[in-house]
N, C-alpha and C positions, 0 to 999 in steps of 0.2 A: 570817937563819939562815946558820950559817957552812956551807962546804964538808961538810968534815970531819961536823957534824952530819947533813947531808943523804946523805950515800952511806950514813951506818951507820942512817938513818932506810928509804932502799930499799933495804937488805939485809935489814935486819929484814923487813919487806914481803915480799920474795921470796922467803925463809927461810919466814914464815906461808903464802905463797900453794904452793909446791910442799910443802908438808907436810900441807894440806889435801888438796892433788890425791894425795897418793899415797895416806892415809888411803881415800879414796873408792875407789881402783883396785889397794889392793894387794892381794892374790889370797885370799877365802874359802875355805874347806872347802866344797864344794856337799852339801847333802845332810844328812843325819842324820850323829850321833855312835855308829859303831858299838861296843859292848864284849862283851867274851866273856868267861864265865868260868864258874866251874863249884863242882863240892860230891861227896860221895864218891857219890852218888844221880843228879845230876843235869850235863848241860850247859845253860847260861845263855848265849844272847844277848841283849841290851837294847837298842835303837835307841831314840836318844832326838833329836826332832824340834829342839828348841832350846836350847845352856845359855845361857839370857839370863832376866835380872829376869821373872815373872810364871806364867801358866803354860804347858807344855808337853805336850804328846803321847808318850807312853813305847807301843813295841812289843817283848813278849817273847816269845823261840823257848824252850820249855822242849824236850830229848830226856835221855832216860837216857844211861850212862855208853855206848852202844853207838850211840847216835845215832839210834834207835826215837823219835818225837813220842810226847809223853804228851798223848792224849786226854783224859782224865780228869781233871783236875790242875783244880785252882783256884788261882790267882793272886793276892796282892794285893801291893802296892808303897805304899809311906810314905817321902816324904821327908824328912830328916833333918840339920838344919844343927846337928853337934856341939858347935862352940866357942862357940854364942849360945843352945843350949836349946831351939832354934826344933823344932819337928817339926808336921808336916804329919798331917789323919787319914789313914788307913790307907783306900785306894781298892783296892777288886776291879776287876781287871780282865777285861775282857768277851774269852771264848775266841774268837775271828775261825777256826778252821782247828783242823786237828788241830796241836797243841802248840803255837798260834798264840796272844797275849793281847796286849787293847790299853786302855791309860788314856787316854782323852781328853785329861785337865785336871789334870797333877799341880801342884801351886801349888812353886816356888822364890821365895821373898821375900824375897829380897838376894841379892848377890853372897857369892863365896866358896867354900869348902871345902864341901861335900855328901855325904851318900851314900840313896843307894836302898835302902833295905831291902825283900827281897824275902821272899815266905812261899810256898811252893810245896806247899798242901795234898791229897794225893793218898787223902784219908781213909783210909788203911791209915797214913801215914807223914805228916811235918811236915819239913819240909825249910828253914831260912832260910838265908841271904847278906845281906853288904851289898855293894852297889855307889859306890865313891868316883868323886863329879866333882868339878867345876869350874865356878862358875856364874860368866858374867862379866856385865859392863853392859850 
């Protein structure tokens, strides 16, 4: 094996080997995906535990436009992969607290573009949003 072959055979090498290592060590997000957002009724937080293939843990802060928790309010959240048709059923989520609500196991089944479809029924009124992610590998 010539020279020439060998040095661009352990460059290549060390090239693989610290690209590995930084993959491994280069700095995550710790923590949930926080999003805010809102509707002319309500403010929306959403904490979503993972956007990764499978499924995920979603928590939502429902308050009015004043920042009051709505007690009352039923919850449910459907996820929703636009550009492939995919939608997930529609999961009620379990009130934890005043204006508090938690999905155990919402399914994301591929990567890609997402949204959360959210229904915020406070049986006087019907409130929805959607929530855009990002689901990766």
């Amino acid at each position: 094996m010539s020279a020439t072959r060998k040095s661009i055979l352990l460059t290549g090498g060390a090239l693989i080997v610290v690209a590995a290592l930084a993959w491994f060590v280069w700095p995550r997000p710790s923590g949930p995906l926080v999003l805010r957002t809102g509707t002319a009724q309500h403010l929306v937080t959403v904490s979503i535990d993972s956007l990764r293939i499978g499924t995920t843990a979603i928590d939502i802060t429902v308050t009015d436009r004043m920042g009051a928790t709505k007690d009352h309010a039923a919850v449910r959240i459907q996820a929703n992969q636009p550009l492939m048709g995919h939608a997930g059923q529609p999961i009620t989520a379990t009130a934890t607290g005043a204006g508090h609500f938690h999905a155990a196991s919402v399914p994301l089944m591929m990567t890609g573009q997402w949204e959360l479809r959210l229904s915020i029924d406070e049986h006087d009124s019907l409130d929805e949003l959607a929530v855009p992610i990002w689901v990766g590998g």
